[in-house]
C-alpha positions in Angstrom: 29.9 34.8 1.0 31.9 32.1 -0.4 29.4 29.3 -0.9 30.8 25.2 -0.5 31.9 23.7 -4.0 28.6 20.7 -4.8 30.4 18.0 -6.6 27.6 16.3 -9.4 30.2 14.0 -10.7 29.0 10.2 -10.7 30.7 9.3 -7.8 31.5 12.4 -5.5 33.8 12.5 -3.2 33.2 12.5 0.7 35.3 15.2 3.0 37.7 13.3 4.6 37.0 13.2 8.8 33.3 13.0 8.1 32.4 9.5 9.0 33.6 9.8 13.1 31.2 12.6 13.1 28.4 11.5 11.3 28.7 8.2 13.9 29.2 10.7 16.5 25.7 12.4 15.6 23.9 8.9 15.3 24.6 7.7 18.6 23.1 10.7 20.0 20.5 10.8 17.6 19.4 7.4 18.5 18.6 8.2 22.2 16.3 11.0 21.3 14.8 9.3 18.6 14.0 6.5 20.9 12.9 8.9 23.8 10.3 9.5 21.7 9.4 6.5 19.8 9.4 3.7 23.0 7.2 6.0 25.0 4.9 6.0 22.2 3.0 2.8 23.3 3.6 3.3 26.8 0.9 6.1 27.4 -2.4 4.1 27.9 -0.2 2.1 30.3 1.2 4.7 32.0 -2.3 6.0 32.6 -3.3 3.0 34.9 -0.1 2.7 36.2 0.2 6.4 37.5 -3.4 6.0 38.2 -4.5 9.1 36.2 -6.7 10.1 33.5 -5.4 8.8 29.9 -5.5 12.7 29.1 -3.1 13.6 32.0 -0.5 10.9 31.0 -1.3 12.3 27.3 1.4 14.9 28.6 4.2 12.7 29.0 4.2 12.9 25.1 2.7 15.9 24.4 5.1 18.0 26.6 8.1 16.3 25.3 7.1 17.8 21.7 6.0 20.5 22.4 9.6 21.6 24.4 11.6 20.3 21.6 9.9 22.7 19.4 9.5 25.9 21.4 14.1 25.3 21.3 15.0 24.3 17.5 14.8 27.6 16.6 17.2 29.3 18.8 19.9 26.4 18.1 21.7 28.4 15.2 22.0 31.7 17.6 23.3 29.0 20.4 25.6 27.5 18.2 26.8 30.9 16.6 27.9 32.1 20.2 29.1 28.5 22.1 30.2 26.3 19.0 28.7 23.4 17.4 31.2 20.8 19.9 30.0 22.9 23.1 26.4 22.8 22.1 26.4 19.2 20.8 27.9 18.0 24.5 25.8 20.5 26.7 22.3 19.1 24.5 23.6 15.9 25.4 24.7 16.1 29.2 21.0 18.0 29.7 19.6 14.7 28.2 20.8 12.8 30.2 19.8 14.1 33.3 16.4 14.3 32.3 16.5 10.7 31.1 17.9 9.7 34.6 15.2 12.1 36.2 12.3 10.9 34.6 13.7 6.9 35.2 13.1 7.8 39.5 10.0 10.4 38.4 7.7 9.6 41.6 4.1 10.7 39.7 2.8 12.0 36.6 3.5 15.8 37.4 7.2 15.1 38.2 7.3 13.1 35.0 5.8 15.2 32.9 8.5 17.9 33.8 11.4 15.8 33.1 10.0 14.7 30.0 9.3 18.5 29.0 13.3 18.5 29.9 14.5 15.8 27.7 12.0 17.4 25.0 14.1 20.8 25.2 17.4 19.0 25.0 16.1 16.7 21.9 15.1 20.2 20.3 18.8 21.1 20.5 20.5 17.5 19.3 17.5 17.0 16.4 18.7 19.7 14.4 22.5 19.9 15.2 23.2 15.9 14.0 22.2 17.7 10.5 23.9 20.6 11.0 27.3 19.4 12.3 27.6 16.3 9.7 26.8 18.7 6.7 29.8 21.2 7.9 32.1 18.0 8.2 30.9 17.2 4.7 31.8 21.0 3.5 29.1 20.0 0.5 31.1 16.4 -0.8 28.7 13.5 -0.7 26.2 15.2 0.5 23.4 12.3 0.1 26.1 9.2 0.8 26.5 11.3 4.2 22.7 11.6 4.7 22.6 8.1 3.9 24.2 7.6 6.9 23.0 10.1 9.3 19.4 8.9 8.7 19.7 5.8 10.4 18.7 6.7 13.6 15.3 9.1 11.7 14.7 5.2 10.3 15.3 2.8 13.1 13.6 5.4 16.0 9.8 4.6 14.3 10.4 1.3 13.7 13.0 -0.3 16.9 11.3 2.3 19.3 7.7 0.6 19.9 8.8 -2.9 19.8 11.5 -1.9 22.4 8.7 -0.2 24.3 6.6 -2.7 24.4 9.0 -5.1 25.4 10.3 -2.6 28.5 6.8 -3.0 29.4 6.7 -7.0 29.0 9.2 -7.9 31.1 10.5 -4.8 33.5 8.9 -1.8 34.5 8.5 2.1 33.5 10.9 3.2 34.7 13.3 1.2 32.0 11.3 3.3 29.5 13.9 6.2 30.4 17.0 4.0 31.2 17.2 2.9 27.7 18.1 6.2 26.2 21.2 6.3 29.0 23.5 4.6 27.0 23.5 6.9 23.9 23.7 9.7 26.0 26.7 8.6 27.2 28.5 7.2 24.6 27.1 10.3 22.2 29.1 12.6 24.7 32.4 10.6 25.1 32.0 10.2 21.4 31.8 13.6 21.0 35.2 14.6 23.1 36.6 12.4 21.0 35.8 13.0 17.3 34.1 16.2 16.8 36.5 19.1 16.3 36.9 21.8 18.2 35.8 25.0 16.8 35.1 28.5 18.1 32.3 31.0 18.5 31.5 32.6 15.0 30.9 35.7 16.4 28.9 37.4 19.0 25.7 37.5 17.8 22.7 39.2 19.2 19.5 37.1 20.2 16.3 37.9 18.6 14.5 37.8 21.7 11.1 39.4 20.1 11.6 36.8 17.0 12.2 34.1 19.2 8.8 34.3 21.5 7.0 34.6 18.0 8.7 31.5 16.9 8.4 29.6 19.8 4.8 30.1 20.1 3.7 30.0 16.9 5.7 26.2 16.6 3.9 25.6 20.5 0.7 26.9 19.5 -0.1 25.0 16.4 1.6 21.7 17.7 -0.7 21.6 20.9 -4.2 22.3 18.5 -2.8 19.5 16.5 -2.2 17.2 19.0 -5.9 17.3 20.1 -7.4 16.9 16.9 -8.7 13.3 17.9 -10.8 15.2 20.2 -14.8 15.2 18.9 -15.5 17.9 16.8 -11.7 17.4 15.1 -10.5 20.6 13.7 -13.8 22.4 14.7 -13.0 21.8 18.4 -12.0 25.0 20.0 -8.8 23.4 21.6 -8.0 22.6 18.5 -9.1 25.8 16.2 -8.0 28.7 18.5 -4.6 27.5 19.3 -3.7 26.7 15.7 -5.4 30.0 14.4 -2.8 31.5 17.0 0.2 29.6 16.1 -0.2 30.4 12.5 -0.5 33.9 13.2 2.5 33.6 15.2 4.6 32.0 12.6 3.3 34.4 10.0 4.1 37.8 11.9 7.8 36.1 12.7 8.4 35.4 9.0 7.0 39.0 8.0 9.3 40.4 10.8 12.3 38.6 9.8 12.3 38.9 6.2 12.2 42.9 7.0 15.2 42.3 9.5 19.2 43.1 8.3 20.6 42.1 11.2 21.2 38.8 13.2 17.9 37.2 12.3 17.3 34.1 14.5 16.6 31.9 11.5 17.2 33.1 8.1 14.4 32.6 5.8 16.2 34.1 2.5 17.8 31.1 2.7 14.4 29.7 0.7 15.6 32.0 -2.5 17.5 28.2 -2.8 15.5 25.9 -5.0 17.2 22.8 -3.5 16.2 23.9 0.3 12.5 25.1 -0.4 11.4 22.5 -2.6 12.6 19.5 -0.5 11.7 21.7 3.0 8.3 22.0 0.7 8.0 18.2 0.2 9.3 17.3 3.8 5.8 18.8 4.7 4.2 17.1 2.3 5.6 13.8 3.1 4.6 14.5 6.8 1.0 13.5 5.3 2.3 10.8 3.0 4.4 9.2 5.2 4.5 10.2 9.0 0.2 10.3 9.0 0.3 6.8 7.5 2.4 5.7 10.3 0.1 6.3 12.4 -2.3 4.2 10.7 -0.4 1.2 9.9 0.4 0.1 13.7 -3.4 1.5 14.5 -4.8 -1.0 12.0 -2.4 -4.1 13.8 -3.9 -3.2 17.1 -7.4 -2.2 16.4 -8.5 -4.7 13.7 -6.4 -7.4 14.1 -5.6 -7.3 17.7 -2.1 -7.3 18.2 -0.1 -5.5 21.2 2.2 -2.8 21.2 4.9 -5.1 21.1 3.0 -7.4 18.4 2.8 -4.1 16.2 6.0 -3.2 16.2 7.4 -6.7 15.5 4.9 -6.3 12.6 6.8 -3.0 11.1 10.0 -4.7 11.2 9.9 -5.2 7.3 9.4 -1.8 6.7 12.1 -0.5 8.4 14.0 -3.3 6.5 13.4 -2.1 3.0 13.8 1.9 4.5 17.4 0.5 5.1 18.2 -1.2 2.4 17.0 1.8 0.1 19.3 4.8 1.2 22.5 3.6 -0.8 20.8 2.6 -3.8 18.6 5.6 -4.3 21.4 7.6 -3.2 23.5 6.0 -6.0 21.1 6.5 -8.7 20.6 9.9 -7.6 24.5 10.5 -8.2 23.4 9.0 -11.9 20.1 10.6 -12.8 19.1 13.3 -10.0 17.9 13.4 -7.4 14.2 14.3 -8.8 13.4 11.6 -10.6 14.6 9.1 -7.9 12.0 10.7 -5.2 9.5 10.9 -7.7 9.8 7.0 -8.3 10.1 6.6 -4.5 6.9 8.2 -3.7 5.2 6.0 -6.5 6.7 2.9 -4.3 5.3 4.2 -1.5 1.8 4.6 -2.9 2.7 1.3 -4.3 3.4 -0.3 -0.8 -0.3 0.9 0.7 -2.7 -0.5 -2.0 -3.2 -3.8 0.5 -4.5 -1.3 2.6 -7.3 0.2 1.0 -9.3 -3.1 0.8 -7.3 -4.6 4.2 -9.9 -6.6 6.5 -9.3 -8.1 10.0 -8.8 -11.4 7.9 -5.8 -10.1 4.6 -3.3 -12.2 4.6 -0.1 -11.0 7.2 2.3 -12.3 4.8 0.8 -10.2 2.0 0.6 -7.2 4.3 4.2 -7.9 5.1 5.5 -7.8 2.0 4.3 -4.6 0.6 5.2 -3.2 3.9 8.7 -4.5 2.4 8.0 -2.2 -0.6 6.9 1.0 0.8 9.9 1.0 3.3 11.7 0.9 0.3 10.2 3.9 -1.3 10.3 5.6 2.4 13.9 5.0 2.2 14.5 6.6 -0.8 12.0 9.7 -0.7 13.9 10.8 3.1 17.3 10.2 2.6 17.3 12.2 -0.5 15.2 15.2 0.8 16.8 15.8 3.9 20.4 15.4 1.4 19.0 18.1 -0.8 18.0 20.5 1.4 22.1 21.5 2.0 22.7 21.3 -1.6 25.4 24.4 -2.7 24.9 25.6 1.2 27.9 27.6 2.9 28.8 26.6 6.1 27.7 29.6 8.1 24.3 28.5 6.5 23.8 25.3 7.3 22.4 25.3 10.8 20.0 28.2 9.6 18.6 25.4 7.1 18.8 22.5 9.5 16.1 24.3 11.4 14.2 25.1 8.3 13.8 21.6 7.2 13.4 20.1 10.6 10.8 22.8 10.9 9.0 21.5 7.9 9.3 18.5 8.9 7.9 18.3 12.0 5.1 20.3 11.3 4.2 18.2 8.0 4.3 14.9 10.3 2.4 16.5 12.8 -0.4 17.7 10.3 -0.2 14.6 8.3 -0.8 13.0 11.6 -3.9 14.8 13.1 -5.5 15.3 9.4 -5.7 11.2 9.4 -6.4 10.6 12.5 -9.8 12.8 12.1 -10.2 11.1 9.0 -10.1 7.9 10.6 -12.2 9.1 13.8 -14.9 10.4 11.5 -14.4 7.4 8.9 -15.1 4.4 11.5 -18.0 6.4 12.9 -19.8 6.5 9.5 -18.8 3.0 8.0 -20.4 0.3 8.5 -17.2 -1.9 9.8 -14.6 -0.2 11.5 -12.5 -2.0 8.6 -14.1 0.4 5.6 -13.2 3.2 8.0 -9.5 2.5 8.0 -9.7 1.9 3.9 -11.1 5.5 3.5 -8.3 6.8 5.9 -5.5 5.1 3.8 -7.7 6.3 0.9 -6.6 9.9 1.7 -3.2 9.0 2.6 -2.2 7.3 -0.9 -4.1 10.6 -2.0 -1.1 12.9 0.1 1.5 10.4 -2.0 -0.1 11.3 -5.3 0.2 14.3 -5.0 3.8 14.4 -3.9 4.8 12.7 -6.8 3.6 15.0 -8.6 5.4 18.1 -6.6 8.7 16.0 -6.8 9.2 17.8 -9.9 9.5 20.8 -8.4 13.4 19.8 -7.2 16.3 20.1 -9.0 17.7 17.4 -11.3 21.3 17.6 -10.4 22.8 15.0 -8.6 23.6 15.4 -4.9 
């Protein structure tokens, strides 16, 4: 297998052709990013509009994640036997039905289903925006690409609740779902137009066994971790015997597929690759450091210091800011110095960037919060866009989509872990402190703690440039 030739020169080259696809991938990317992101703050509203339990309209998220994981890992053996183009515009027509669908939903059931919907067709376009930019890029500029093809990873958490909570403002829910309609459409006349046509690898065979494993394992130990705010936290049998399950899922699928010659439905060797493990490795680790924090940053706005969804969001906006103004430059001193050393200095920013938190009242000064929000989006910046580059580093192209679902893998499970660990941290913390203020210090407490120990686990990557 003839891997793709990984320029380290100062200033490598990018494939020519690879910009129309990598803007191809982020208007598509953009509407499932926001899917997920403006319906966010909409569930407790949802709850009394729909007039159901708050744990009923729970599922409006909740089933959206969990569809989107049970189908990222059949998307290599979908792509192997339609094409990337085919599967790119067929994840994409899906998702816009079920963005239509769920706009007219009549009650919280019906919902629910459409949003399960657009959750499978998300868990087909997350990891193919990866997978068809990096075989554009055939391995050239691989991180001034991902530099690119982030944005939509970096304006999703940020845009998405503010535009949520603005939907909700001034229209109604059912503009919750109509906003993704554009991307959908322009992703797929986008696509016709710029992404090349290419054929069927060849025929291969589905894993179906592998597959079910997979799928469960991913559904099982997303659901226990989405009910870890539940008393008892990780103790709570909804939470401890579906994770216990999942795991054992995921374990007998990676025993079973390392054993397997043949066709395997995501190919684990691929982590003999020091580039690929290491960053899928810190991808999970950053799910605590960064993803579980982002949960507590917008809590703290609307909890302690009383602002609305809306309010909280408007509140991130710096963040994002310095996330965006970061990619280039860390990607340029990466060309330079590695790519190590950059991430490890971008996770030190990021720890940097939460110190007003561990001593934050309901009465620290906005401005001040502001402006070290400014300073750990520009370590978030940095740490991504460079870790999601790496993990493609000396790939061929027949392995590409195998790692795209690797690191999105890792990925989403380290955001969802970093996510429940803190927010049982937090449930526990407020319960025992005095003020619900000292609860929310000891939560970011353990979340500069996950950064720390990244840094240190940063020099685990390679130092080549990417």
């Amino acid at each position: 297998m003839e891997t793709m030739e990984v320029e380290t020169r100062s200033a490598p080259a990018v494939a020519p052709g690879v910009w129309p696809v990598a803007w191809t991938a982020i208007v598509g990317g953009l509407g499932v990013l926001f899917a997920s992101t403006t319906v966010a703050v909409a569930v407790e509203p949802l709850a009394g509009i729909l007039g159901v339990p708050l744990s009923t309209v729970q599922w409006i998220s909740t089933g959206y994640l969990l569809a989107l994981a049970v189908v990222v890992p059949i998307v290599p053996w979908a792509q192997d036997r339609i094409g990337g183009r085919r599967l790119w515009i067929v994840g994409l027509a899906v998702f816009l039905v079920a963005s239509l669908l769920a706009a007219v939903a009549w009650d919280a059931p019906s919902l629910i289903a459409f949003r399960a919907l657009q959750g499978a067709a998300g868990g087909i376009l997350m990891p193919m925006m990866a997978t068809l930019v990096m075989q554009a890029a055939a391995g050239k500029g691989l991180g001034r690409v991902m530099a690119v093809v982030s944005m939509p990873a970096v304006l999703g958490p940020i845009l998405g609740p503010a535009l949520g909570g603005l939907v909700l403002d001034t229209l109604d829910r059912h503009w919750l779902f109509v906003v993704t309609v554009p991307f959908a459409v322009g992703g797929i006349l986008m696509a016709l137009r710029y992404l090349p046509k290419d054929e069927p690898t060849r025929p291969t065979r589905l894993d179906v066994v592998g597959f079910v494993l997979m799928a469960l394992g991913l559904a099982g130990v997303l659901y226990g971790l989405s009910n870890a705010s539940k008393e008892g936290g990780f103790g709570h049998p909804d939470v401890l015997a579906p994770l216990v399950a999942g795991v054992a899922a995921i374990a007998l699928f990676s025993w079973r597929t390392l054993r397997r010659t043949e066709d395997p439905l995501i190919d684990l060797r691929l982590l003999r690759h020091g580039a690929l493990s290491s960053s899928t490795v810190l991808l999970l680790l950053s799910g605590f450091a960064l993803y579980g924090a982002m949960l507590l940053v917008p809590l703290y706005f609307q909890q302690l210091r009383g602002a609305t969804a809306l309010e909280a969001g408007l509140l991130l906006i710096p963040q994002g800011v310095g996330t965006l103004a970061s990619r280039t430059v860390a990607v340029r001193l990466a060309e330079k110095v590695g790519a190590r050393w950059v991430v490890l200095v971008g996770f030190v920013i990021v720890a940097v960037g939460t110190l007003p938190f561990l001593t934050a009242t309901e009465h620290t000064s906005l401005v001040l919060i502001s402006g070290f929000l400014l300073v750990r989006g520009l370590g978030l910046g940095a740490v991504t866009v460079l870790l999601m580059a790496l993990a493609f580093e000396g790939l061929a192209r027949d392995e590409v989509p195998h790692a795209s679902v690797i690191s999105r893998i890792g990925q989403q499970l380290g955001g969802s872990f970093g996510t429940a660990v803190l927010a049982v941290v937090l449930q526990s913390a407020v319960a025992a402190a005095d003020t619900p203020a000292d609860g929310f210090q000891v939560a970011f407490w353990w979340a500069t703690g996950f950064t720390v120990a990244a840094v240190a686990l940063s020099l685990l990557l390679p130092r080549r440039a990417v």
